[in-house]
C-alpha positions in Angstrom: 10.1 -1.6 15.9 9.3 2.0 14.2 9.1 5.0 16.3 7.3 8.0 14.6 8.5 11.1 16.1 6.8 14.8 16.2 7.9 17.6 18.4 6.9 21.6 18.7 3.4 21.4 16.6 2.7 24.4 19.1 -1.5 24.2 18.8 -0.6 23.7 15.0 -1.7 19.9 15.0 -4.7 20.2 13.9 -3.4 20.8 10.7 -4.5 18.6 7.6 -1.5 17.8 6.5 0.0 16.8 9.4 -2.9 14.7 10.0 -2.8 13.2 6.5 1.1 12.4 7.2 0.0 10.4 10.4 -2.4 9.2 9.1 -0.4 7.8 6.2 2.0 6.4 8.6 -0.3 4.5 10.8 -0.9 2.7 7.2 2.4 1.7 6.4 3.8 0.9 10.4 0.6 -0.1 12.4 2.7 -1.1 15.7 4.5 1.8 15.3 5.1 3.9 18.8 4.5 7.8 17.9 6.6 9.7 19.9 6.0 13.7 21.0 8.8 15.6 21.9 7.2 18.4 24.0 6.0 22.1 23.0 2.1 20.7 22.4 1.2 24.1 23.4 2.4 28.1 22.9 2.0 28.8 26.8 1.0 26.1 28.1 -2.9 27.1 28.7 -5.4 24.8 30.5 -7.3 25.1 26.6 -4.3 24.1 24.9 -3.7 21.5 26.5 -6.8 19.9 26.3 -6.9 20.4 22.8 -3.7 18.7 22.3 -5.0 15.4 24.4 -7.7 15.0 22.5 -6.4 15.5 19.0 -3.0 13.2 20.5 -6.0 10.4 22.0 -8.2 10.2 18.9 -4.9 9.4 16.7 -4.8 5.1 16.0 -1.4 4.7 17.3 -1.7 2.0 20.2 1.3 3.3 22.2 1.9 7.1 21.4 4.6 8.7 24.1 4.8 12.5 25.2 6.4 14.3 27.4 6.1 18.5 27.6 8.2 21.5 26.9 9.6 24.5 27.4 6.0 26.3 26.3 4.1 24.1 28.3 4.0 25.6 31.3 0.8 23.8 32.7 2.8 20.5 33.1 5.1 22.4 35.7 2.9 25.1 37.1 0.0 22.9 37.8 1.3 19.0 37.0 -2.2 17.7 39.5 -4.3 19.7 36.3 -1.9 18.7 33.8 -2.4 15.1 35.0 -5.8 15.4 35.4 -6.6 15.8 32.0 -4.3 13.2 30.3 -6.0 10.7 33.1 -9.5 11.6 31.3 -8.4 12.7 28.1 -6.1 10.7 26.9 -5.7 7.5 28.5 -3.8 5.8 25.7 -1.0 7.9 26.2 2.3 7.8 28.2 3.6 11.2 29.3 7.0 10.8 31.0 8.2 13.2 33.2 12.0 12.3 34.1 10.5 8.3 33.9 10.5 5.6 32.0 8.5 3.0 30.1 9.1 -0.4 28.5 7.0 -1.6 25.1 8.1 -5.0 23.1 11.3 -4.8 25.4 12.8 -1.6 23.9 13.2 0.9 27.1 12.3 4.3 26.5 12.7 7.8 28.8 11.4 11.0 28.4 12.4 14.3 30.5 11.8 18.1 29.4 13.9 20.0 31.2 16.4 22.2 29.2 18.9 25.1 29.5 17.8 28.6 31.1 17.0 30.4 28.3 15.2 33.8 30.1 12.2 32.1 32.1 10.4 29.4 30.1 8.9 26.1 31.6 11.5 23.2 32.9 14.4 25.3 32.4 17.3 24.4 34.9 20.9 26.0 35.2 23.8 24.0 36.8 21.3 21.1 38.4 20.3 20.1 35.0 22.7 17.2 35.5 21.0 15.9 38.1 17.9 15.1 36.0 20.5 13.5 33.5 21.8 11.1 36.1 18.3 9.7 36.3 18.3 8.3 33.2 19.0 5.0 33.6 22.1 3.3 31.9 20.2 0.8 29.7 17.8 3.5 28.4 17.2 2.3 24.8 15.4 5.1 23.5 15.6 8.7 25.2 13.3 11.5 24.3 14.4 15.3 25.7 13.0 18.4 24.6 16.1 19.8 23.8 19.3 18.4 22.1 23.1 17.7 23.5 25.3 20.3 22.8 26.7 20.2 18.9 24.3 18.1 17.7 21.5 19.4 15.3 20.9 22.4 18.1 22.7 24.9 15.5 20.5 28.1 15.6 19.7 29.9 11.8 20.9 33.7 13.5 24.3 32.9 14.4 25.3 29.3 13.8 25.8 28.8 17.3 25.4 25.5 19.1 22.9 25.8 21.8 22.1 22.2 23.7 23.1 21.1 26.6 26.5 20.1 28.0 25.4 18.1 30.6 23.3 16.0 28.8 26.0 15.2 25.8 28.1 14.3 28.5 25.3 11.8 29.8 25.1 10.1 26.3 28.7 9.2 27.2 27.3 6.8 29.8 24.5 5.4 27.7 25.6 2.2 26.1 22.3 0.8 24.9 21.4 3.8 23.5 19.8 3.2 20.1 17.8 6.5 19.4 18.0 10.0 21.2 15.1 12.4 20.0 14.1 15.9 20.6 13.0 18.9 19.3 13.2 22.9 20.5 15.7 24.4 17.7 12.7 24.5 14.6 15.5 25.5 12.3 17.8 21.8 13.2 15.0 19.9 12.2 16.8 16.9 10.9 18.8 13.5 11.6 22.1 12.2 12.3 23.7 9.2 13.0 26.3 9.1 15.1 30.0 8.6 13.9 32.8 9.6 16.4 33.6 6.5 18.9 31.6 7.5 21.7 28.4 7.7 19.8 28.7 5.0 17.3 25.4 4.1 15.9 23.4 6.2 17.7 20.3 7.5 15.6 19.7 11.6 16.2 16.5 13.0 15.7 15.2 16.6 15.8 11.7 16.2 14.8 10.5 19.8 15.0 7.1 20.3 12.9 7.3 23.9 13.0 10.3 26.1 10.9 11.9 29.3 12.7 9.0 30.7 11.6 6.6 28.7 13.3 4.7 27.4 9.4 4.1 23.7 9.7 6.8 22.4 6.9 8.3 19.4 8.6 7.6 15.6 8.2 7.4 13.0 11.1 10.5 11.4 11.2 10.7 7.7 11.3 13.4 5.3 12.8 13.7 1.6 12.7 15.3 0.3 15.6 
């Protein structure tokens, strides 16, 4: 199976050559599952968010996963609109919310919950675990907003790591774990396989369209699992 994966196009996805990328994509992999890895909007607006549903429905891919992000407020503020319009907007897509969903017997699950950082969408302090210890223990593929701690969540102003504790210690527990994708840090777009013993194998993805400076520079990342 291929998984396409986008994250943070922040109302920039109607851009052409994002669209030509996809649509270049959908070409070469035709089963492939595209994957959004929240930040569809830049606050979350009832506008945005339709916008983003429709560009995300009309889009070939016949599974095509998303969950939301710290910017898209709507999804926690009002979840029943939020809902609302997926259910008429976009009814081939999945949006996982701290759930799961199985496709040609690979088991994906999607949360956006990060870190406090000030007072953005889904941000948690200390219970943030508690949404990691839903995540079932043969998840194959996980998609989180935001990264574990140390890997590709190194910000460009200070080089410091800035994901999440709790959820690297999660991974620990993970054992099917083929693929763990997010976004949030623009400037740690990238990938990474895993190499130490407790994440042998495991294929890292931040697939954040935008750069630090929110310009649309970065590719859709492809994995083969």
């Amino acid at each position: 199976m291929e998984i396409i994966f986008i994250s943070d196009t922040h109302t920039k996805h109607f851009d052409g050559w994002l669209n030509r990328e996809l649509d270049k994509l959908l070409e070469e992999y035709p089963e492939a599952v595209l994957v959004h890895c929240g930040d569809i909007s830049s606050r979350g607006r009832q506008r945005e968010v339709e916008d983003f549903v429709e560009w995300y429905e009309d889009l070939k891919f016949k599974n095509k996963l998303l969950i939301a992000g710290n910017h898209d407020f709507m999804f926690e503020d009002n979840p029943e609109e939020a809902l609302r319009i997926l259910e008429s907007k976009g009814k081939s897509i999945t949006y996982l919310n701290d759930s799961g969903v199985e496709i040609d017997g690979i088991k994906f699950w999607g949360s956006p919950v990060t870190p406090r950082f000030f007072d953005w969408a889904f941000n948690r302090d200390a219970d943030i675990q508690n949404h990691w210890n839903m995540i079932p223990h043969d998840t194959n593929v996980l998609i989180t907003h935001g990264p574990p701690y140390g890997i590709l969540d190194f910000t460009a102003r200070d080089r410091k790591p800035v994901g999440c504790h709790y959820l690297r210690k999660r991974l620990f527990d993970l054992k099917d774990l083929k693929v763990h994708s997010f976004g949030h840090i623009h400037e740690a777009f990238g990938q990474q396989i895993g190499d130490d013993e407790d994440f042998q194998g495991i294929q890292f993805v931040n697939a954040s369209y935008l750069d630090l400076r929110y310009d649309p520079v970065n590719r859709p990342i492809v994995i083969n699992i």
